[in-house]
N, C-alpha and C positions, 0 to 999 in steps of 0.2 A: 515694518519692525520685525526683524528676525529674532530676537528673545523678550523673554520676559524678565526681569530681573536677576539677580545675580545668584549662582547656586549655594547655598547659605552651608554648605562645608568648607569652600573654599576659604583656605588660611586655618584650618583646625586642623586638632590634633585625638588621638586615641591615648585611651590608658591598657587598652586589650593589646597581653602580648604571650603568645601560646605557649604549651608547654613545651618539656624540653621534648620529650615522649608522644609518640601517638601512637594512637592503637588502630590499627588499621585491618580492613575485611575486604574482600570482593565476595559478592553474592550473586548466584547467578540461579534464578525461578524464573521460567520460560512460562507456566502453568501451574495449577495448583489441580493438578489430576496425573495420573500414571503416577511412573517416577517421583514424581515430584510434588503428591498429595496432602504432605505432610509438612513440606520441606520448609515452607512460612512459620508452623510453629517449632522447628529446629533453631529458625534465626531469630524468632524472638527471645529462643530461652538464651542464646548463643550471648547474645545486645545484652540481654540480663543481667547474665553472670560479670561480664565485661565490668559494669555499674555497681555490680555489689562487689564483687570481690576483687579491683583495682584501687589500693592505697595510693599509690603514688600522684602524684599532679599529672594527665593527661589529655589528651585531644582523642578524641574519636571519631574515625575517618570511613564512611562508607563509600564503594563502589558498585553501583549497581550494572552488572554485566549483561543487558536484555531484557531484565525483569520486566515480569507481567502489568495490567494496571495496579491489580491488589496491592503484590511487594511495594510497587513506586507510592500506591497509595501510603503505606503504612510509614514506608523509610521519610515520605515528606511531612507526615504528621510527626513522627520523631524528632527529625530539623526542626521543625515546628513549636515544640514542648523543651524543646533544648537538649533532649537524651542524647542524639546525634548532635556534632560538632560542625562537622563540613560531611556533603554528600554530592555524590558525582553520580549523573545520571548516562549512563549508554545508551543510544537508542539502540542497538544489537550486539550482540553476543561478539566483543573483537579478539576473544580468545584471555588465558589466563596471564601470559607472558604480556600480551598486548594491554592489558588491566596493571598490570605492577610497571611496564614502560611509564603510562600517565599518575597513575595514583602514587608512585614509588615517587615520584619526580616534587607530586603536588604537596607531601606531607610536611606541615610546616616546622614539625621537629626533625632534631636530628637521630633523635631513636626510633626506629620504625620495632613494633609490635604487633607481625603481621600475623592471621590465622584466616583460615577458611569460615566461611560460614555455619557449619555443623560443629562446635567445637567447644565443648565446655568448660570454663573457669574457673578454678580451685581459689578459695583465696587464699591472701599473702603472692600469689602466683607470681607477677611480677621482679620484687626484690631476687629472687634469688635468680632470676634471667640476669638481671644486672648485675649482680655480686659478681658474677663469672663473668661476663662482658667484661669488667673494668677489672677483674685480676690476673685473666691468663690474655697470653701476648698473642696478639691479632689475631682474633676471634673474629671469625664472620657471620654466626649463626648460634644462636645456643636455643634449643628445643624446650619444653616443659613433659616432653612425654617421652623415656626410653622405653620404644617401643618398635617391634618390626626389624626388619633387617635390611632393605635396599640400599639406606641412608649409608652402611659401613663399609659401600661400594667405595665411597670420593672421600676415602681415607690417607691419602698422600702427605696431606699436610701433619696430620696427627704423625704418622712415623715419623715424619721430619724433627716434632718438635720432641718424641719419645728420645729420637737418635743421639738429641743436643744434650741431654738426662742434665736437666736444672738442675739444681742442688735443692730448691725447693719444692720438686716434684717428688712423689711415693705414687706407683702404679701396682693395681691389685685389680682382680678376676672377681665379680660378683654376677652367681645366678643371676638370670630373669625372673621380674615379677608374673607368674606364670598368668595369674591373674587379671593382670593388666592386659599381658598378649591377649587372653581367649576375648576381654573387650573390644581391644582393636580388630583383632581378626574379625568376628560379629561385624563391628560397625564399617568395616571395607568390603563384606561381601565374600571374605575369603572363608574354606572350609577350615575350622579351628583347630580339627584334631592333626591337618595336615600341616597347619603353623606351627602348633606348637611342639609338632616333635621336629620342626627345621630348624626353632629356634632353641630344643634343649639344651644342644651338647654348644652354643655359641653365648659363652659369658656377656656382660657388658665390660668393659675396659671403663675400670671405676679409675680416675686420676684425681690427686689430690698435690693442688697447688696453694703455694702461701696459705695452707689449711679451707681454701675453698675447695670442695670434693663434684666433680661433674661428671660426665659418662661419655666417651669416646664417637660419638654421632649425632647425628641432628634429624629431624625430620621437614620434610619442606611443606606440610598441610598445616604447622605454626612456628615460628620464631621471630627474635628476637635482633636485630642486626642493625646498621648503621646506615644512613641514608650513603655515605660514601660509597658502601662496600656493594650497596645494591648497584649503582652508577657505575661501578667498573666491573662488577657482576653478570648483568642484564644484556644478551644480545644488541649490541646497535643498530642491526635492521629490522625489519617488522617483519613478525612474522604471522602467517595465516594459520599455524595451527590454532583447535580449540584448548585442550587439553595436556594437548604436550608439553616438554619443555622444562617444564619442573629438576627431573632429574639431569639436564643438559646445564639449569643451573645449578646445582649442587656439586655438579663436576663443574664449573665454572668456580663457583667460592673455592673450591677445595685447590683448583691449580694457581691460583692468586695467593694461594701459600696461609689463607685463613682458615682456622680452625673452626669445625662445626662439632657443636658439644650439645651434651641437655642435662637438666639438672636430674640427681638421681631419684629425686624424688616427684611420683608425676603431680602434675600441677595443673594439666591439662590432659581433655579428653576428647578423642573424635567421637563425635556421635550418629553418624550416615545419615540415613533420611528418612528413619522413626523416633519417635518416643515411644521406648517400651517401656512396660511397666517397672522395670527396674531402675533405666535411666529417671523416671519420674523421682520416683521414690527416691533418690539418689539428689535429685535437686530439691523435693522438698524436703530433705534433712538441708540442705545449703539454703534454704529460707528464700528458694526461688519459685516464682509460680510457673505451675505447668496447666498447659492447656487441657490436652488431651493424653492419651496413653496407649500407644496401640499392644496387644499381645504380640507375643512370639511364637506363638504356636504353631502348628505345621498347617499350612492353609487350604482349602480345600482345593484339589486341581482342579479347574474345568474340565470339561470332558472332551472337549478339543484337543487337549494338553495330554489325554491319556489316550490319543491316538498314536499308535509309534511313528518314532520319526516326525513328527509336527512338531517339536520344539525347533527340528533346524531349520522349519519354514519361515513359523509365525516370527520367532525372534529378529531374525533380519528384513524382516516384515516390520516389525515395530520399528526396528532401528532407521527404517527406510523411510516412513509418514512422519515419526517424529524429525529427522531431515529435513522433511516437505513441510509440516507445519510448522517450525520455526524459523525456516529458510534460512539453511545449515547447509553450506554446499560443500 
């Protein structure tokens, strides 16, 4: 006898059918030490926000890029509980390009609502990613956070559609929220006072179409875009970077003649890979629980570190074993 009876689905039917939107992350915690000591409770608060402050009907889509036991632990007890939707397990690290190849492919909407894993959620966030999505013409990207400057590199497409001067477009120069920048700059690592005089004297390109108003750039750490636009987007070969790649697509959307915009008002936040006390503070006013809270303060150096010239040893030293222990070639 080669079976047992008959598979008792056979001939059935579902009533589950996904939303139109999915909100989508790749995470990638190797360890929960160095670098990366914190970076579990970054993606808890990240999932959080997601849950609280998402109106609209969604699916949400994790990819786990390598993740340690802990992360897998945690991301499958989520599946588990329902918080997560669908979850795609890596067994290694296939790089960031290589995560949006399969997850971009896998996501059962046709709105992809993608962000990094450090990234926090304003609410209402959503609506107004779409508002602009479905009112200015071929949009391939629209941001929550104007913020930064690299994004106003793969601007071709905006001159294009500036040049064609809509009748229902009005274009105006608005400050940076100076405030916003010294956030971002903090949460990337950058020195702040040296952002924000790069980005003084450089407005945002405030545009306002059919009376929806958006900002002249996008950032590639979150948006908002179309499962089509990623598909003709996205490298067709594989590639072996880990990291890279990002701005290669960004200049990819922008030469496909789509626009990448963000709403002016931010709606999202990178948050790198602490909770400082003020990022706390900041979620429990948004009625989020925080773990932990690390200071900012200036940290005490080793005294290895206050030998001269040891930072350009030890550094490419770390860079070299975390290499070896993740088996990063």
């Amino acid at each position: 006898m080669t079976r047992m009876g008959m598979n008792p689905a056979r001939g059935k039917g579902i009533s589950y059918h996904p939303a139109n939107v999915t909100v989508a992350t790749v995470t990638y915690i190797p360890s929960l030490d160095g670098y990366f000591k914190h970076r579990l409770e970054i993606l808890k608060l990240s999932l959080a926000s997601i849950r609280a402050h998402t109106e609209q009907p969604f699916n949400l889509m994790v990819f786990s890029n390598g993740c340690c036991d802990e992360v897998v632990e945690y991301l499958n007890n989520q599946l588990k509980i329902g918080a997560i939707d669908y979850l795609i397990l890596s067994q290694r690290n296939i790089g960031i390009i290589g995560a949006f190849k399969i997850l971009f492919e896998a996501v059962p909407g046709d709105i992809i609502a993608y962000a990094d894993d450090d990234v926090l959620y304003y609410q209402g966030w959503l609506a107004p990613h779409l508002e602009i999505l479905n009112t200015y013409p071929n949009v391939g990207m629209v941001s929550g956070a104007p913020v930064g400057y690299s994004s106003e590199k793969s601007s071709s497409s905006l001159e294009r559609f500036l040049s064609d001067k809509p009748d229902d477009l009005a274009v105006t120069y608005s400050p940076r929220e100076l405030a916003w920048e010294k956030d971002w700059a903090i949460s990337t690592g950058r020195d702040v006072d040296q952002h924000l005089a790069s980005v003084q004297n450089k407005p945002n390109t405030l545009l306002d179409y059919q009376g929806v108003k958006a900002v002249g750039s996008a950032k590639h750490f979150q948006f908002v875009t179309t499962k089509r636009v990623m598909a003709e987007a996205l490298p067709q070969k594989w590639t072996s970077k880990l990291m890279d790649g990002l701005v290669e697509l960004d200049k990819s959307v922008d030469q496909l003649n789509y626009l990448r915009l963000s709403t002016p008002k931010r709606y999202t936040r990178h948050l790198g890979n602490i909770i400082s006390p003020e990022i706390a503070q900041e979620a429990q006013k948004l009625g989020l629980r925080v773990e932990k809270a690390e200071s900012q303060s200036k940290p005490h150096r080793h005294w290895l570190l206050r030998i001269p010239g040891s930072g350009r040893i030890l550094r490419p030293l770390y860079n070299y074993l975390f290499r070896v222990l993740h088996d990063i070639t």
